[in-house]
matplotlib code that plots the C-alpha trace (Angstrom):
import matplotlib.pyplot as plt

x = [35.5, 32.7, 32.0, 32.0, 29.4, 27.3, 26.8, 26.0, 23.2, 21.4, 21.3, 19.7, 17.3, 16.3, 14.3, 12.9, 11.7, 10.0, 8.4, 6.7, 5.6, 4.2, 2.0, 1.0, -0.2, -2.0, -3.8, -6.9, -6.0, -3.7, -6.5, -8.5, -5.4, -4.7, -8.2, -9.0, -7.2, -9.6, -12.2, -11.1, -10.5, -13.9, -16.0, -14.1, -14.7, -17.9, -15.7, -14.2, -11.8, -8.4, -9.4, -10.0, -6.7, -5.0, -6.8, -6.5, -2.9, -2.4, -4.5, -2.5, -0.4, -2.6, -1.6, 2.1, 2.3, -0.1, 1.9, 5.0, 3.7, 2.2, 5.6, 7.7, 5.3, 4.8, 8.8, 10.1, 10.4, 12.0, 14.2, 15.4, 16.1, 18.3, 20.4, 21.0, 22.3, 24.7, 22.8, 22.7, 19.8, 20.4, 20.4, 17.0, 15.9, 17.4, 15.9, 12.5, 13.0, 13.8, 10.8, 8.3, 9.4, 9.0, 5.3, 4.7, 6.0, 4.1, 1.0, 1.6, 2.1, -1.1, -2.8, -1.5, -2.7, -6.2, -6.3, -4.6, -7.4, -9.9, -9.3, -7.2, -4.7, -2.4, 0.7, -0.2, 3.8, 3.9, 1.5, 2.6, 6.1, 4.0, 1.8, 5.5, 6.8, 4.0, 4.8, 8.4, 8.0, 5.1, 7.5, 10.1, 7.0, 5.4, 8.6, 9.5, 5.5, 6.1, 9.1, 7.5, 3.9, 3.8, 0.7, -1.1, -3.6, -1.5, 0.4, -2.8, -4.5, -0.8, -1.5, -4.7, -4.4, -1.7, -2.6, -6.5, -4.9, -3.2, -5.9, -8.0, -5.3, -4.5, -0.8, -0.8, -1.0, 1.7, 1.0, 0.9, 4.0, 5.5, 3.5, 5.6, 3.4, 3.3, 6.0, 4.4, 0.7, 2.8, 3.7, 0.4, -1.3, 1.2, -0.1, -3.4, -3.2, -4.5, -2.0, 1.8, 4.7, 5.8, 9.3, 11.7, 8.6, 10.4, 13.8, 11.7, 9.5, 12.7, 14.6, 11.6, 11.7, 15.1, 14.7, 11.9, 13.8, 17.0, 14.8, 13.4, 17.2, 18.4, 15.3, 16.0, 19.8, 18.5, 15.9, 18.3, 19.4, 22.5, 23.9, 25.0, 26.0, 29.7, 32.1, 28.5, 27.5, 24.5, 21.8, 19.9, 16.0]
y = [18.8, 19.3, 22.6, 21.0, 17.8, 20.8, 22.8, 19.6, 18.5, 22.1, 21.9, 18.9, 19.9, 23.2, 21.4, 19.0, 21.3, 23.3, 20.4, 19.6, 23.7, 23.2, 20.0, 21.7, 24.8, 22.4, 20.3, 19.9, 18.1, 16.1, 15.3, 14.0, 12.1, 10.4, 9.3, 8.1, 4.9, 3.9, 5.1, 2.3, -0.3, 0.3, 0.1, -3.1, -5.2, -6.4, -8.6, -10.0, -8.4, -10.5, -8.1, -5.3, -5.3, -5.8, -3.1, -0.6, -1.2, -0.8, 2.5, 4.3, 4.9, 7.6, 9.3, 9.2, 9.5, 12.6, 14.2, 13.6, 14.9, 17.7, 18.7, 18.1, 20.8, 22.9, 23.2, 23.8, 27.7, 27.6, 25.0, 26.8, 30.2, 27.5, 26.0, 29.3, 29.9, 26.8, 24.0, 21.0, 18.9, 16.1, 18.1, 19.1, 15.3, 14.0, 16.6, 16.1, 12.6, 12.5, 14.2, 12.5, 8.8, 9.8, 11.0, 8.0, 5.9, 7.3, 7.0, 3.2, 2.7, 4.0, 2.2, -0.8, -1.0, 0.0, -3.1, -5.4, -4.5, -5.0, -7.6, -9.8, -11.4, -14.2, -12.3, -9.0, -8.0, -9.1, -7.1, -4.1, -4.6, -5.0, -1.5, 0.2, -1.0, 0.6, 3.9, 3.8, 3.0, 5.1, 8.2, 8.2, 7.4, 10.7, 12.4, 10.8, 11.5, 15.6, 16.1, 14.7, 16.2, 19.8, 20.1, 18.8, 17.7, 15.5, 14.2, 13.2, 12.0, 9.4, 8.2, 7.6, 5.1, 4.0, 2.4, 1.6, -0.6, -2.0, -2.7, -4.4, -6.7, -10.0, -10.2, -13.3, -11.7, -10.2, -6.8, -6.5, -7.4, -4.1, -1.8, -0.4, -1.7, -5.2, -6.2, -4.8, -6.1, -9.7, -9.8, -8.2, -10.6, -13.7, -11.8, -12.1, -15.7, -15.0, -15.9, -18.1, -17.0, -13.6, -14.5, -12.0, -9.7, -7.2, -7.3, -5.8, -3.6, -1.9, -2.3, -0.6, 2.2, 2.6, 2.9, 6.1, 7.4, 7.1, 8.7, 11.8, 12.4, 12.7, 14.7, 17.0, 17.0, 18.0, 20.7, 22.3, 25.9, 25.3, 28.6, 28.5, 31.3, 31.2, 32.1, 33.0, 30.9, 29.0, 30.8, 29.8, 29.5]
z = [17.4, 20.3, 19.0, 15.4, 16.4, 18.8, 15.1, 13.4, 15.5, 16.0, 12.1, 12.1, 15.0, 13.9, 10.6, 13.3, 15.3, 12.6, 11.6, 15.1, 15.1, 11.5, 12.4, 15.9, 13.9, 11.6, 14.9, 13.2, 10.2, 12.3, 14.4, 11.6, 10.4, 13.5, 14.1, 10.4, 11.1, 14.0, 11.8, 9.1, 12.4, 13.8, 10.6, 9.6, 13.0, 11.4, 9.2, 12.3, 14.6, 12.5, 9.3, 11.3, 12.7, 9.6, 8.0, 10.7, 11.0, 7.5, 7.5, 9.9, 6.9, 6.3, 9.6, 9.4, 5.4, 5.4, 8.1, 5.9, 2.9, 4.5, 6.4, 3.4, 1.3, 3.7, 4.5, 0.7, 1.0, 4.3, 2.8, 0.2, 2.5, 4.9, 2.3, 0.6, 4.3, 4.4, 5.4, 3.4, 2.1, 3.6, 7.2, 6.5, 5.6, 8.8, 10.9, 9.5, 9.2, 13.4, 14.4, 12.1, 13.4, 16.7, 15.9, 14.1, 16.5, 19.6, 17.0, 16.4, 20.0, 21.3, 18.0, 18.5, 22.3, 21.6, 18.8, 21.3, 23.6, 20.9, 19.2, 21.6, 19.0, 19.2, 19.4, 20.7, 20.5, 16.8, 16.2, 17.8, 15.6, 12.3, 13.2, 14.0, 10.9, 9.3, 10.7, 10.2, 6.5, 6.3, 7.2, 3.9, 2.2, 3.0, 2.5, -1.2, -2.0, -0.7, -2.9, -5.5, -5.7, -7.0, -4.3, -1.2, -3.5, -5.8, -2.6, -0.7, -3.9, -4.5, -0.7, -1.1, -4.4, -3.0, 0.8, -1.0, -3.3, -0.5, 2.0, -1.2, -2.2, -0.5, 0.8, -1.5, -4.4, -6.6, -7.3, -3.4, -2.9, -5.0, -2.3, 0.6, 3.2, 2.0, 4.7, 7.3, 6.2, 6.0, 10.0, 11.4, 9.4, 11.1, 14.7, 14.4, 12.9, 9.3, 7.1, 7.5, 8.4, 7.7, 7.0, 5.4, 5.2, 8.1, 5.9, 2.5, 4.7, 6.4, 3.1, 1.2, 3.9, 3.1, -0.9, -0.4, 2.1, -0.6, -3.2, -1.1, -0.2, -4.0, -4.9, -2.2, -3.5, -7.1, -6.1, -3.8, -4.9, -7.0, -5.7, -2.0, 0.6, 0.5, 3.8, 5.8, 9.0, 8.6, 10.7, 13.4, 13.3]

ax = plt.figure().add_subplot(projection="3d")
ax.plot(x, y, z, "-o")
ax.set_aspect("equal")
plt.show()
C-alpha cells in the first residue's frame, strides 16, 4: 500500500516538476508576467489608490493565467509520450495544478503586501484573501484556456478579452457577474471600502475555480491518446 501511495505521488510530482523547469526556462516572459500587474496597479493610482487596488489585484490574473496557459501548451507533447507510458490525465492535471497554485500563491502574497503598503486599505487581510482568490481561480483558468487554444497566441489573446472586460465592468453589473474573477473583484472591492458586502462572492469565486478546473480535466480526458502502454511501468522523468 506504501509502495502503491509512494508511485502515486511521484506521478503526480514528475508533471509538477516539469512545469516549474518549463516556466524557469521561460524566466523572461515570466518576468514580464509577474510585473505587468504592478504595471496596471501603478498607472491606476491616479484614480485613487481604492481603484488601483482593485485593478491591480484583478490584473494579476494575467500572471498566474499566462503561466497556466503557457505550461499547459508547452506540456502537450510530453503529455502525450507520459500517458502512452501509463499515466493518467488526470495525474498530469494534479501535478501541474500543485505547482502552479503554489507560484500563484507566493505571487499574490508578495502583491498583496506591496498594495497593503500602498494603498493602506481598511482590511488589509481581506484584501490579501481577495488577491489569493484571484490566483487560485486564476490557475484552472489558465489550464481550461491551454487545453483549449490550438496556440499561445489564441490562449493569450482569450486572457486578454477576458480579464479587460473584467477590469472595465463594474461588479454591479450583470455581465460581470458570468466572469471568473467576479468573486474575487466582489471581496477586494469590500477591503478597500468601495463597494458592500461581498457576501457569497468567495463561495462563486471558489465554485467558479472549481467548474474550469472540471472542464480542463475532461478535455484532458478526451485529448488523451486512446491507445495506452499495456503491462509496461509508467516511467520516470
Amino acid at each position: 500500500m506504501m509502495v502503491s501511495g509512494t508511485i502515486r505521488l511521484r506521478r503526480v510530482l514528475t508533471p509538477a516538476t516539469m512545469t516549474g523547469r518549463e516556466l524557469l526556462r521561460r524566466h523572461l516572459a515570466m518576468g514580464l508576467l509577474t510585473g505587468l500587474p504592478l504595471a496596471f496597479y501603478g498607472s491606476s493610482i491616479s484614480g485613487g489608490p481604492h481603484h488601483a487596488a482593485i485593478t491591480g489585484g484583478i490584473a494579476m490574473a494575467f500572471s498566474v493565467a499566462g503561466a497556466s496557459i503557457f505550461a499547459a501548451l508547452t506540456a502537450r507533447p510530453a503529455d502525450q509520450r507520459l500517458v502512452l507510458a501509463g499515466y493518467h490525465p488526470y495525474e498530469l492535471l494534479l501535478g501541474r495544478l500543485l505547482f502552479l497554485e503554489l507560484f500563484g500563491v507566493v505571487v499574490a502574497a508578495v502583491f498583496s503586501v506591496i498594495m497593503v503598503v500602498g494603498t493602506g486599505p481598511p482590511h488589509p487581510v481581506l484584501l490579501g484573501i481577495g488577491v489569493e482568490l484571484v490566483a487560485v481561480t486564476s490557475v484552472p483558468f489558465g489550464l481550461a484556456v491551454g487545453a483549449l487554444a490550438p496556440h499561445e497566441l489564441e490562449g493569450v489573446l482569450i486572457l486578454i478579452g477576458v480579464v479587460g472586460i473584467q477590469l472595465t465592468l463594474s461588479s454591479t453589473q450583470t455581465i460581470a457577474k458570468l466572469l471568473p474573477f467576479w468573486g474575487p473583484e466582489r471581496v477586494i472591492g469590500q477591503a478597500v471600502g468601495v463597494s458592500g458586502q461581498a457576501g457569497a462572492a468567495p463561495v462563486v469565486g471558489i465554485a467558479y475555480a472549481a467548474a474550469l478546473l472540471a472542464v480542463a480535466a475532461v478535455i484532458a480526458h478526451v485529448l488523451a491518446p486512446a491507445t495506452r502502454a499495456i503491462g509496461k511501468p509508467a516511467i520516470s522523468v
